[in-house]
mmCIF entry with sequence, helices, sheets and N, C-alpha, C, O atoms, coordinates in Angstrom:
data_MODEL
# 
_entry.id   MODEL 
# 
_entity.id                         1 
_entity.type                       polymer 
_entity.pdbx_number_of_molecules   1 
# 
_entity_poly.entity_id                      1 
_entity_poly.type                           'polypeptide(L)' 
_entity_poly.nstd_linkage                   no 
_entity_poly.nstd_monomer                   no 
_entity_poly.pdbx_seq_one_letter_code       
;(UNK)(UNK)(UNK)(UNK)(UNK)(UNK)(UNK)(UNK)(UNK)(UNK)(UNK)(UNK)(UNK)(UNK)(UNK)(UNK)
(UNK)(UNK)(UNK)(UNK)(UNK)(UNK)(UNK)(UNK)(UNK)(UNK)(UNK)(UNK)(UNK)(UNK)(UNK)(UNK)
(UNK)(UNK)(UNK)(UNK)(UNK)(UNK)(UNK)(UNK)(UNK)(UNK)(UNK)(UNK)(UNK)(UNK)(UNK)(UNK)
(UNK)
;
_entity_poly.pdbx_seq_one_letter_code_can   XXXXXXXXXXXXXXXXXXXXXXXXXXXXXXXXXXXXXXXXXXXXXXXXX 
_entity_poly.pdbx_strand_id                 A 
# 
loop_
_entity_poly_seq.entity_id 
_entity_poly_seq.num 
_entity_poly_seq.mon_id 
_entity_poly_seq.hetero 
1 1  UNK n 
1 2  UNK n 
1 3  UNK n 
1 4  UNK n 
1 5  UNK n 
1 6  UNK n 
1 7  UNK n 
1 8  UNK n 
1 9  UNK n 
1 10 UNK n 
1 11 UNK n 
1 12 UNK n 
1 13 UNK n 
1 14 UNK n 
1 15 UNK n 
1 16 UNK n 
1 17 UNK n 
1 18 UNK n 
1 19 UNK n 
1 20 UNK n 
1 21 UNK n 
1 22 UNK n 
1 23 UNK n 
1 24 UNK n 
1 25 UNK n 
1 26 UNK n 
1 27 UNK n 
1 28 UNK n 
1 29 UNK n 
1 30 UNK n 
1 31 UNK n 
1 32 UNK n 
1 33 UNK n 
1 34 UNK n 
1 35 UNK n 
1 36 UNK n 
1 37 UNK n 
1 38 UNK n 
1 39 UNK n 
1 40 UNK n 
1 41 UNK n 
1 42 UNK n 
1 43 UNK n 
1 44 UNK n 
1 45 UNK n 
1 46 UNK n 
1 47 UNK n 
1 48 UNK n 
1 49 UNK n 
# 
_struct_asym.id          A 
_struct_asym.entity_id   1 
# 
loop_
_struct_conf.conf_type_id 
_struct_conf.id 
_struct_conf.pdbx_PDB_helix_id 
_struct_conf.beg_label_comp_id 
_struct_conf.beg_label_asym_id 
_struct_conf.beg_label_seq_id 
_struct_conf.pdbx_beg_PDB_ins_code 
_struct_conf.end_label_comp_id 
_struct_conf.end_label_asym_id 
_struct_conf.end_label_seq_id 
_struct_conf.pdbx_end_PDB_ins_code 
_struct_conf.beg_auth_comp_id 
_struct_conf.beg_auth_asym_id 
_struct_conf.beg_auth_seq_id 
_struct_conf.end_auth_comp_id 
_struct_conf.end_auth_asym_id 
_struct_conf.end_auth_seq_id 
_struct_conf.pdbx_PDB_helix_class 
_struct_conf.details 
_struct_conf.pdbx_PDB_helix_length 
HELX_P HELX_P1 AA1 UNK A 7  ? UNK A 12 ? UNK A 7  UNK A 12 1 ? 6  
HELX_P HELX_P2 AA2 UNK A 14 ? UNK A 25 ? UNK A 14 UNK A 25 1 ? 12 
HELX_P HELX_P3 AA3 UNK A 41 ? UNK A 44 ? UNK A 41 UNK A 44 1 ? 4  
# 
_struct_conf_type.id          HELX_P 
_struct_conf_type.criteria    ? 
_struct_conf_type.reference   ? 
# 
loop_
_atom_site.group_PDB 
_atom_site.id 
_atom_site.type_symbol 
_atom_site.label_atom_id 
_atom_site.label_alt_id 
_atom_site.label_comp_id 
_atom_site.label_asym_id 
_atom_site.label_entity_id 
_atom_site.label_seq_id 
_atom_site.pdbx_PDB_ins_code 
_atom_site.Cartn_x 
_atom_site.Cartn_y 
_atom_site.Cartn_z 
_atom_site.occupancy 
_atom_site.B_iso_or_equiv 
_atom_site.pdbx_formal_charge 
_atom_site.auth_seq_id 
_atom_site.auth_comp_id 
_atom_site.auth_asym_id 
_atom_site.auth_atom_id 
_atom_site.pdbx_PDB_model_num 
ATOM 1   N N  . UNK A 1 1  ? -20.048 85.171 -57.049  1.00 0.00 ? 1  UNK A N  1 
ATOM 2   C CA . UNK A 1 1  ? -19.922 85.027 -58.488  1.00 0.00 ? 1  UNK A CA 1 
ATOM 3   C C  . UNK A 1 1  ? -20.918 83.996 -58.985  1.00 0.00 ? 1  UNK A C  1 
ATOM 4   O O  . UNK A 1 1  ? -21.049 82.820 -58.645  1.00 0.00 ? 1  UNK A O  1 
ATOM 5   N N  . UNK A 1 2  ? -21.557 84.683 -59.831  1.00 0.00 ? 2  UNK A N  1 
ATOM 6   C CA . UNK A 1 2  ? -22.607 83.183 -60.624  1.00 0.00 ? 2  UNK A CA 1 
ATOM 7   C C  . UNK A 1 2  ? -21.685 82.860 -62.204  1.00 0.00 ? 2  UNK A C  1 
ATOM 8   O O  . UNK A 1 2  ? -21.186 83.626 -63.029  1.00 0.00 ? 2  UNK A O  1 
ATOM 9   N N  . UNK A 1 3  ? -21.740 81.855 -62.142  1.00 0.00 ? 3  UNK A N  1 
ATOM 10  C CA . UNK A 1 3  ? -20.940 80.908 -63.448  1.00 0.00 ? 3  UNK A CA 1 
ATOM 11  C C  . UNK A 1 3  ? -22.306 80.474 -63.993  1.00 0.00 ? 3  UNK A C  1 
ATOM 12  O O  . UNK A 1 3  ? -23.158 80.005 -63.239  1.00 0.00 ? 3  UNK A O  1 
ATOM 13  N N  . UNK A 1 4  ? -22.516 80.640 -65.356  1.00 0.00 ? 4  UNK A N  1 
ATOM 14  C CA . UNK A 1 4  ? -23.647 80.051 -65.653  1.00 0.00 ? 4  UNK A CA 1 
ATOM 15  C C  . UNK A 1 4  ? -23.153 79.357 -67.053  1.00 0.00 ? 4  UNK A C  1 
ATOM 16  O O  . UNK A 1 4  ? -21.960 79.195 -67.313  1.00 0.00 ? 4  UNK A O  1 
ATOM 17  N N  . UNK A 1 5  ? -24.253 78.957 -67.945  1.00 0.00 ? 5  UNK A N  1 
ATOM 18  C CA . UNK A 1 5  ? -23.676 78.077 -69.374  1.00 0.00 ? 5  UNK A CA 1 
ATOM 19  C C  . UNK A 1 5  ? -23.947 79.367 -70.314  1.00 0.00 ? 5  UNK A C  1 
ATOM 20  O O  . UNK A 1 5  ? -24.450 80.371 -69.810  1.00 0.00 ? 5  UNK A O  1 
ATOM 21  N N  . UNK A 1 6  ? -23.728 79.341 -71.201  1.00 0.00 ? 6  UNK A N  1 
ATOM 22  C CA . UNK A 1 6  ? -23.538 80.512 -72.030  1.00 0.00 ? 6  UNK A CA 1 
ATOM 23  C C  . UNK A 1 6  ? -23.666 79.502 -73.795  1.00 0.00 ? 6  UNK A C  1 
ATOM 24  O O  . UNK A 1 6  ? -22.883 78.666 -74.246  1.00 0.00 ? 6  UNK A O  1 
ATOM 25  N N  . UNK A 1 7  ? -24.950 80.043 -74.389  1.00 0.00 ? 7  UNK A N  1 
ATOM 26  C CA . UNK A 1 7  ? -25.406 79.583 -75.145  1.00 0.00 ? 7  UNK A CA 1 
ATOM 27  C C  . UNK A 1 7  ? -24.788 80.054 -76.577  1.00 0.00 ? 7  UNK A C  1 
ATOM 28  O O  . UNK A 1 7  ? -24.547 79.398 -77.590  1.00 0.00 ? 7  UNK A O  1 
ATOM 29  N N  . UNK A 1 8  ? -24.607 81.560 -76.258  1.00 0.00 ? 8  UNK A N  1 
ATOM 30  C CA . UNK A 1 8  ? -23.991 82.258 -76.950  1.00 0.00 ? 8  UNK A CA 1 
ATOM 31  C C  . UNK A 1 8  ? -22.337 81.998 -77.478  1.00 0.00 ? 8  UNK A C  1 
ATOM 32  O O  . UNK A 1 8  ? -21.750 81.989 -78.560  1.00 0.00 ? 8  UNK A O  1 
ATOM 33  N N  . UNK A 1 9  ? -21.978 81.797 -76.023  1.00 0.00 ? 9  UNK A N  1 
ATOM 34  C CA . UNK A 1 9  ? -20.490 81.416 -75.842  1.00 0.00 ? 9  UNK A CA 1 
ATOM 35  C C  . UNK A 1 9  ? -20.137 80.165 -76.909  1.00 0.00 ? 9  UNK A C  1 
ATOM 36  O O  . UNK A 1 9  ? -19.258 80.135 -77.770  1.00 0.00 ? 9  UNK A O  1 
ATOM 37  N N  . UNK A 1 10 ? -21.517 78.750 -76.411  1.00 0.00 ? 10 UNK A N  1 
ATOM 38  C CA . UNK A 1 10 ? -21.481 77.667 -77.082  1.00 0.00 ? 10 UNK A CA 1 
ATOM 39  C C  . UNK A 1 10 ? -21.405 77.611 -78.499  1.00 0.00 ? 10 UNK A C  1 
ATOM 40  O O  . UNK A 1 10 ? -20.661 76.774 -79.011  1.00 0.00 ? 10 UNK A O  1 
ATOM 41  N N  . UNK A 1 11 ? -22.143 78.471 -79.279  1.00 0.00 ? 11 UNK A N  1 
ATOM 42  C CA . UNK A 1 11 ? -22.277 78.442 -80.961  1.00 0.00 ? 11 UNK A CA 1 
ATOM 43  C C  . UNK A 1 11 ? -20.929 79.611 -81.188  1.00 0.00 ? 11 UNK A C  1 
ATOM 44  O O  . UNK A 1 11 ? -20.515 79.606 -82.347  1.00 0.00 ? 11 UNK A O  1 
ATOM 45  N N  . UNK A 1 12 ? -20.413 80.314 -80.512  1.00 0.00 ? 12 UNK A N  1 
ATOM 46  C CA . UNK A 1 12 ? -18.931 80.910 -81.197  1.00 0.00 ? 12 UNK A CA 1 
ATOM 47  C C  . UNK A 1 12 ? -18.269 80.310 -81.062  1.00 0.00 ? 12 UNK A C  1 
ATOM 48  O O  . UNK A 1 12 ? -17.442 80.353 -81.974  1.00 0.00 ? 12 UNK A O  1 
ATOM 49  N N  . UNK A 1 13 ? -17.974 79.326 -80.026  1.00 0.00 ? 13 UNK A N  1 
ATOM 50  C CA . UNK A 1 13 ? -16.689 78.074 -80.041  1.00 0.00 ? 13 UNK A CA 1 
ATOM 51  C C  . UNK A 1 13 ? -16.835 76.932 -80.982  1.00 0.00 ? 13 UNK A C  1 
ATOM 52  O O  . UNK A 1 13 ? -16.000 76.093 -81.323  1.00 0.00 ? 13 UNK A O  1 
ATOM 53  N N  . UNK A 1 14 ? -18.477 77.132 -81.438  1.00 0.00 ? 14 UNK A N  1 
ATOM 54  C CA . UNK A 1 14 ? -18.509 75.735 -82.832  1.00 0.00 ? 14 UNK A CA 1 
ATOM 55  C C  . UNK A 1 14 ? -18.361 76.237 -83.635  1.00 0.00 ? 14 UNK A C  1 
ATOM 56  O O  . UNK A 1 14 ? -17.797 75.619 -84.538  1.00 0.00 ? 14 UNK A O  1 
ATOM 57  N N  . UNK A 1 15 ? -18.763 77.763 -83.911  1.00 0.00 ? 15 UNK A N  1 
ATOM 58  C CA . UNK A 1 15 ? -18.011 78.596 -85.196  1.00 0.00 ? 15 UNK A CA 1 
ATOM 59  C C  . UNK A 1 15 ? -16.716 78.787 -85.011  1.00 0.00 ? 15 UNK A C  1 
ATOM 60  O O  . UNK A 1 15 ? -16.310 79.410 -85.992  1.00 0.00 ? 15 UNK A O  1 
ATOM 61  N N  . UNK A 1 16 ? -15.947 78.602 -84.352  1.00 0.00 ? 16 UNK A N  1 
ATOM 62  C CA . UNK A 1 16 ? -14.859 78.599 -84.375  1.00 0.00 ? 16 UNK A CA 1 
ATOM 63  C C  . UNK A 1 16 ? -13.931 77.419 -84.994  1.00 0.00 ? 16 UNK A C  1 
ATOM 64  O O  . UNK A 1 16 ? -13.032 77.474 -85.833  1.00 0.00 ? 16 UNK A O  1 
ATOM 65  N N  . UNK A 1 17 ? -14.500 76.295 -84.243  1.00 0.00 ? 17 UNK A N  1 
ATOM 66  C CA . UNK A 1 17 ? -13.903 75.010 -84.578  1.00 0.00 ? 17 UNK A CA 1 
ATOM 67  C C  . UNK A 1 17 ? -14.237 74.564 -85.484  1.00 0.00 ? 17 UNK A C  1 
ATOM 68  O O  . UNK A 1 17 ? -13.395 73.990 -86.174  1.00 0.00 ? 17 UNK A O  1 
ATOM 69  N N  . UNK A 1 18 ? -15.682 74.613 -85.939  1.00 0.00 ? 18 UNK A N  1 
ATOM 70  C CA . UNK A 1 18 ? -16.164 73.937 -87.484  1.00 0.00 ? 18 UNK A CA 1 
ATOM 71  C C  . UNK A 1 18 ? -15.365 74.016 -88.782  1.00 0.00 ? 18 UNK A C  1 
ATOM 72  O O  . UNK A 1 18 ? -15.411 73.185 -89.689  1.00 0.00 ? 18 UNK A O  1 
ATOM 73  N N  . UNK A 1 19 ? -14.436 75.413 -88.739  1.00 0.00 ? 19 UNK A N  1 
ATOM 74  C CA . UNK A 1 19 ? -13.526 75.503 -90.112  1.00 0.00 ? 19 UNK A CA 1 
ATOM 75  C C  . UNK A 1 19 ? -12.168 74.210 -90.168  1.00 0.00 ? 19 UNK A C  1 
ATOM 76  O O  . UNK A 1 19 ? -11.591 73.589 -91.061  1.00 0.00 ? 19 UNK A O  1 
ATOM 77  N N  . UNK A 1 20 ? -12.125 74.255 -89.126  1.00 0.00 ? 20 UNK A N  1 
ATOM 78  C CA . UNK A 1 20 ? -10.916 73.246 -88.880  1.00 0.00 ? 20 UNK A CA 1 
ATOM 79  C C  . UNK A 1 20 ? -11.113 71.707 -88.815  1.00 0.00 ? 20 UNK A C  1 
ATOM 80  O O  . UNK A 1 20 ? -10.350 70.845 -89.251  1.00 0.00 ? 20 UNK A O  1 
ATOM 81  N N  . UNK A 1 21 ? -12.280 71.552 -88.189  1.00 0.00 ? 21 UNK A N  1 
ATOM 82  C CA . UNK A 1 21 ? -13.065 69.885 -88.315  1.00 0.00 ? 21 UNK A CA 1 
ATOM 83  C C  . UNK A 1 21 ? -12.910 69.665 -89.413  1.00 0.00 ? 21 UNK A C  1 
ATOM 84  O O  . UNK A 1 21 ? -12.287 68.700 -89.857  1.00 0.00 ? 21 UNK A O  1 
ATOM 85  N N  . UNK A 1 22 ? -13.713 70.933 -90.349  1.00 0.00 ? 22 UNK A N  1 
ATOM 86  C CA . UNK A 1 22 ? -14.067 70.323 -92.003  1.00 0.00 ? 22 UNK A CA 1 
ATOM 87  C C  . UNK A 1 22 ? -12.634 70.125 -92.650  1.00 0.00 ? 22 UNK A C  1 
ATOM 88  O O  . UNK A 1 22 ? -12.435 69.124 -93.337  1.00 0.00 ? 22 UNK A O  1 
ATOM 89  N N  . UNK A 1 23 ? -11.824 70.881 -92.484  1.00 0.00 ? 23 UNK A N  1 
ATOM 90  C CA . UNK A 1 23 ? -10.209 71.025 -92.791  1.00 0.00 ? 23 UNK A CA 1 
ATOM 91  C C  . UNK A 1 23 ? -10.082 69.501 -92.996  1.00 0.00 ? 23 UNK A C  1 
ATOM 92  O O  . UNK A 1 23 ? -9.971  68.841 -94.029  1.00 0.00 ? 23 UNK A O  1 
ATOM 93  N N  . UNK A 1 24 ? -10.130 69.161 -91.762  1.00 0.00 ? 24 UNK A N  1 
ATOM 94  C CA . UNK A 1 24 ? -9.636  67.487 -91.207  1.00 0.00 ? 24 UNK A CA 1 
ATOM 95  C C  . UNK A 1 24 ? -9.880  66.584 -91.897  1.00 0.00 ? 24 UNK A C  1 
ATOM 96  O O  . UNK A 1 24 ? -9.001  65.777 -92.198  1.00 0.00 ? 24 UNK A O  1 
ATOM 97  N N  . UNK A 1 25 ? -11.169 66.474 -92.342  1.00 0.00 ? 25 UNK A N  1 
ATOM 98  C CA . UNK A 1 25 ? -11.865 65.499 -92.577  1.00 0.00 ? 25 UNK A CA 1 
ATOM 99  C C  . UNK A 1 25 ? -11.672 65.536 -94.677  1.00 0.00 ? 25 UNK A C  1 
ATOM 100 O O  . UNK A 1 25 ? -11.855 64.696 -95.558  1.00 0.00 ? 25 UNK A O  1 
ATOM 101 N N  . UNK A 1 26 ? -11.309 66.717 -94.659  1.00 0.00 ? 26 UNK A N  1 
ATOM 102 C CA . UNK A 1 26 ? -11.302 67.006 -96.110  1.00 0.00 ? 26 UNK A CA 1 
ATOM 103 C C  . UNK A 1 26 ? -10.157 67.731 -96.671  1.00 0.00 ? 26 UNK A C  1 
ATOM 104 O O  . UNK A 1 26 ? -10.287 68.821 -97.228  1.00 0.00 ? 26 UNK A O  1 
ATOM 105 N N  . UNK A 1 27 ? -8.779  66.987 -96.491  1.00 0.00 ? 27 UNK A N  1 
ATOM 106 C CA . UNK A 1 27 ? -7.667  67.757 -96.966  1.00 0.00 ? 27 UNK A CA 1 
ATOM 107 C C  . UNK A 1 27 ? -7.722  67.431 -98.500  1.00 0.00 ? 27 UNK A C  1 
ATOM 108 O O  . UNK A 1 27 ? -8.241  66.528 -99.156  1.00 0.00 ? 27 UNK A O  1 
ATOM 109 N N  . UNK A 1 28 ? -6.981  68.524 -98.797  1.00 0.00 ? 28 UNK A N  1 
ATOM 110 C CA . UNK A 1 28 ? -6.957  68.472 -100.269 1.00 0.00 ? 28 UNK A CA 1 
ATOM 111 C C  . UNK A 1 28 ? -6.057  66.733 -100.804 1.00 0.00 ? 28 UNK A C  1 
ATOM 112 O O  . UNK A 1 28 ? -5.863  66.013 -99.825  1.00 0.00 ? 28 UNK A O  1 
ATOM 113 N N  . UNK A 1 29 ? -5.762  66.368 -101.627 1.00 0.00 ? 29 UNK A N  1 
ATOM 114 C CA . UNK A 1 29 ? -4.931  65.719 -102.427 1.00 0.00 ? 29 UNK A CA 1 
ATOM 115 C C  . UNK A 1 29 ? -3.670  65.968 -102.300 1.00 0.00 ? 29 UNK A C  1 
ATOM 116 O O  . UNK A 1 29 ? -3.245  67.103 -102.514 1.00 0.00 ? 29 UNK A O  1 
ATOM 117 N N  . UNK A 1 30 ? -2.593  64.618 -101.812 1.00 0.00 ? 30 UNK A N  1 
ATOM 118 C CA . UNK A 1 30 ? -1.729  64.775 -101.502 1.00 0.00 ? 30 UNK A CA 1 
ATOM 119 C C  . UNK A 1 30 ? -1.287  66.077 -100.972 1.00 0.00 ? 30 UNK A C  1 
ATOM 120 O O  . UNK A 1 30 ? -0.426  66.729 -101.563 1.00 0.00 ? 30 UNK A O  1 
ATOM 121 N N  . UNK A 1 31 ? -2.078  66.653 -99.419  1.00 0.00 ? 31 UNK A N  1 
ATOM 122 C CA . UNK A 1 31 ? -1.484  67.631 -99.048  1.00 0.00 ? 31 UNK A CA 1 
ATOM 123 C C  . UNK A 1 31 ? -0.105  67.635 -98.006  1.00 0.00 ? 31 UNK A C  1 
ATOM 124 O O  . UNK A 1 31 ? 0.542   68.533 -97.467  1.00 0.00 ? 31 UNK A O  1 
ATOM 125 N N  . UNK A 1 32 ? -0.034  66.345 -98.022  1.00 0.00 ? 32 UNK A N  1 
ATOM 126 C CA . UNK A 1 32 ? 1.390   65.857 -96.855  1.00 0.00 ? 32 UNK A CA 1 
ATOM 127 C C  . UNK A 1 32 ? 2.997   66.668 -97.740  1.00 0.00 ? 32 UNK A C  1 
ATOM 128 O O  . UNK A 1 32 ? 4.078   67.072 -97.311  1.00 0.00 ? 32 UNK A O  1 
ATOM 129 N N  . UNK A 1 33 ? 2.204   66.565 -99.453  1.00 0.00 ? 33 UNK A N  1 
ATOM 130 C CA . UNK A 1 33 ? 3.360   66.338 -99.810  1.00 0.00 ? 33 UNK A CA 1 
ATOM 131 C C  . UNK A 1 33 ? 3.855   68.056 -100.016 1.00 0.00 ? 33 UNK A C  1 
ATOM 132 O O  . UNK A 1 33 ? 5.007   68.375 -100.307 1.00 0.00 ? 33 UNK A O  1 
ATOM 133 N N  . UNK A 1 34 ? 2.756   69.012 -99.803  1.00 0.00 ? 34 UNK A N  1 
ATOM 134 C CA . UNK A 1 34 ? 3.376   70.154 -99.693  1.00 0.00 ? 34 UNK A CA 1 
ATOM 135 C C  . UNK A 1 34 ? 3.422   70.800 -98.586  1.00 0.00 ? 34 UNK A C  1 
ATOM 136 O O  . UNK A 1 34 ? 3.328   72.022 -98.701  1.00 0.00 ? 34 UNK A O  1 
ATOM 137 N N  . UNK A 1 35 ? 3.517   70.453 -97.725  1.00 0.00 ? 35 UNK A N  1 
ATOM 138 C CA . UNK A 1 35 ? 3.479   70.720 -96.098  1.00 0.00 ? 35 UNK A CA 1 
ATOM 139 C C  . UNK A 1 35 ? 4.885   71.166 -96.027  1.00 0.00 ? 35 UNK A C  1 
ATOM 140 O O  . UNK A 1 35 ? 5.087   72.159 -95.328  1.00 0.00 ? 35 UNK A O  1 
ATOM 141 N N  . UNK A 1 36 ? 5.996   70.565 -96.677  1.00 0.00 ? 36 UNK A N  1 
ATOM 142 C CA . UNK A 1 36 ? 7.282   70.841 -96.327  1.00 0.00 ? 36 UNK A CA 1 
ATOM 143 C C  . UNK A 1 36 ? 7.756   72.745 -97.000  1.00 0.00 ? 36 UNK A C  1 
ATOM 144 O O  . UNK A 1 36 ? 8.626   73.526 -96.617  1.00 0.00 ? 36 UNK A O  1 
ATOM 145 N N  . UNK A 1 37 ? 6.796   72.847 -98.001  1.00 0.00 ? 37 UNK A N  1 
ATOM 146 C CA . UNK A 1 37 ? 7.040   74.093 -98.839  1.00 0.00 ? 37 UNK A CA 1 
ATOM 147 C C  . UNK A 1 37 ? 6.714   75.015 -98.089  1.00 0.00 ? 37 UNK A C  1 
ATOM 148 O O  . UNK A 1 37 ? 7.128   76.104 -98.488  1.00 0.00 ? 37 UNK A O  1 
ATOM 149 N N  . UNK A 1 38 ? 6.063   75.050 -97.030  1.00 0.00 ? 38 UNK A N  1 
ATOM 150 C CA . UNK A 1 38 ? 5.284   76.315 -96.499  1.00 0.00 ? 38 UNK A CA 1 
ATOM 151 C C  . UNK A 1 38 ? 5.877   77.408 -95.719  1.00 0.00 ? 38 UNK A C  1 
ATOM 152 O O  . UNK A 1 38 ? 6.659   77.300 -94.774  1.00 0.00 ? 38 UNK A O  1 
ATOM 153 N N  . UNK A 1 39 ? 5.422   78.420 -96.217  1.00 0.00 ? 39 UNK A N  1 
ATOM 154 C CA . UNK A 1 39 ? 6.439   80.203 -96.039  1.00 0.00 ? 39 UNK A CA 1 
ATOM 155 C C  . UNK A 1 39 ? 6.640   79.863 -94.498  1.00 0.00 ? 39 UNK A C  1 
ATOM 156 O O  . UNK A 1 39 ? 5.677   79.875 -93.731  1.00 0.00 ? 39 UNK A O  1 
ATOM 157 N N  . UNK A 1 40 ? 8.087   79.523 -94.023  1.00 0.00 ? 40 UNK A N  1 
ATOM 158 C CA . UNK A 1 40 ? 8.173   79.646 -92.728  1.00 0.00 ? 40 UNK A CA 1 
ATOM 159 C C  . UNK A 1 40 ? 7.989   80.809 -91.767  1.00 0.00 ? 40 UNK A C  1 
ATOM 160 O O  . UNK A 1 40 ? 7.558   80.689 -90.620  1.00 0.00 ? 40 UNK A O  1 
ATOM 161 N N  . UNK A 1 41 ? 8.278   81.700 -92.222  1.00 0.00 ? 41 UNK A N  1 
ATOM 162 C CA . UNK A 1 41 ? 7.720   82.891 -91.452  1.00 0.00 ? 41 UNK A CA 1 
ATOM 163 C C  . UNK A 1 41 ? 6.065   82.651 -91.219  1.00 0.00 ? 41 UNK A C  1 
ATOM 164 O O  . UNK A 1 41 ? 5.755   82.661 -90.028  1.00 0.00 ? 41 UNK A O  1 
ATOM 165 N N  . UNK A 1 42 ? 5.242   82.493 -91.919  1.00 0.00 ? 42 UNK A N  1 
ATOM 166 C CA . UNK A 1 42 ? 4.083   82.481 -91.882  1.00 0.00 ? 42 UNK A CA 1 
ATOM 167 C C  . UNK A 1 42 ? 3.491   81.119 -91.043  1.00 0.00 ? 42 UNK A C  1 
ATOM 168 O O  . UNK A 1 42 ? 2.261   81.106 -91.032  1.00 0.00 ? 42 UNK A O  1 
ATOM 169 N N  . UNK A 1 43 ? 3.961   80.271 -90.523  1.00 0.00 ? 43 UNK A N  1 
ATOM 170 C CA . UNK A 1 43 ? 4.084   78.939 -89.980  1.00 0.00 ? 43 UNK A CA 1 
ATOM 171 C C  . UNK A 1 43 ? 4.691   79.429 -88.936  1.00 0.00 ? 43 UNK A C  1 
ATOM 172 O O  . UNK A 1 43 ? 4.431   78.546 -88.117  1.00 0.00 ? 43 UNK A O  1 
ATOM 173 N N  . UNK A 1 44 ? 5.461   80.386 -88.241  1.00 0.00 ? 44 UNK A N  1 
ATOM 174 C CA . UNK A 1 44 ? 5.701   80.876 -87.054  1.00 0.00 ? 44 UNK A CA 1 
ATOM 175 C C  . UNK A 1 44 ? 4.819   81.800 -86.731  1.00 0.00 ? 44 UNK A C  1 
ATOM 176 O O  . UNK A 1 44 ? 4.486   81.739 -85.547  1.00 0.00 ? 44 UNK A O  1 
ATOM 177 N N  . UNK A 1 45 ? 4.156   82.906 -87.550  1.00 0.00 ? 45 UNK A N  1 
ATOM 178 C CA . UNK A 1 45 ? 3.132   83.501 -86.812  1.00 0.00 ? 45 UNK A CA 1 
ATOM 179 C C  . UNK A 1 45 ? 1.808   82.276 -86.414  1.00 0.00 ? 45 UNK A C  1 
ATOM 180 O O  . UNK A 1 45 ? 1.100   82.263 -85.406  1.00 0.00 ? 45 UNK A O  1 
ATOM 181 N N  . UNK A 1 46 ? 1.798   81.523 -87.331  1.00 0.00 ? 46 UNK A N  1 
ATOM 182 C CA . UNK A 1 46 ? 0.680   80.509 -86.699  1.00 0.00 ? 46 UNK A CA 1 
ATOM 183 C C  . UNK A 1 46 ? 0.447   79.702 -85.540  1.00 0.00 ? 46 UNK A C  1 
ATOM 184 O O  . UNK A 1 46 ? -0.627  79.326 -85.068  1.00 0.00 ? 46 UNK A O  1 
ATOM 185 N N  . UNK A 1 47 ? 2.272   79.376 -84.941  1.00 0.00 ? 47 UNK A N  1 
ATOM 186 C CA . UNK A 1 47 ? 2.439   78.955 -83.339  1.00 0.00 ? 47 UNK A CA 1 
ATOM 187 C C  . UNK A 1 47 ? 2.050   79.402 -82.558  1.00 0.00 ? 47 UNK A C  1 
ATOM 188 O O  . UNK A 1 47 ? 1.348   78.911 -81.675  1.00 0.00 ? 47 UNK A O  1 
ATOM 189 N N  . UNK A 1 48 ? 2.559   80.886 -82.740  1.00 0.00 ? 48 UNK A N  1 
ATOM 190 C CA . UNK A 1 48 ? 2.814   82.404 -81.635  1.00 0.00 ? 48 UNK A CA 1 
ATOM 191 C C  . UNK A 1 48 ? 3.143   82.072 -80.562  1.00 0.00 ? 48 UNK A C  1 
ATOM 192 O O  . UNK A 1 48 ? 2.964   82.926 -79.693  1.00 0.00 ? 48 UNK A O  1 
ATOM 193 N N  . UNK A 1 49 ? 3.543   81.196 -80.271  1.00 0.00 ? 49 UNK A N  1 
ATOM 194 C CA . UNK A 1 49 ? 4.179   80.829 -78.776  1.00 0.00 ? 49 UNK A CA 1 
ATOM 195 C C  . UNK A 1 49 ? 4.507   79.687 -78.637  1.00 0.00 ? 49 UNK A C  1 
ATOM 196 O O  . UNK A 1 49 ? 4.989   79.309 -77.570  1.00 0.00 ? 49 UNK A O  1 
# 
């Protein structure tokens, strides 16, 4: 088996993660305070396990 680095691999896992970094760094205004409102069904498909 050859394991090699995968360049390709590398820029879909930063497209992946980049939506969520920026998330982080830039939540909306007082978003703590609607965190509690959120469609629970829809907050369980987001666990999935």
């Amino acid at each position: 088996m050859n394991f090699g680095f995968s360049y390709v691999g590398l820029i879909y896992l930063v497209m992946l993660m980049l939506p969520n970094i920026i998330w982080t760094k830039n939540q909306p205004k007082d978003y703590e305070k609607y965190v509690g409102n959120e469609n629970k069904v829809l907050v369980a498909f987001e666990w999935d396990g």
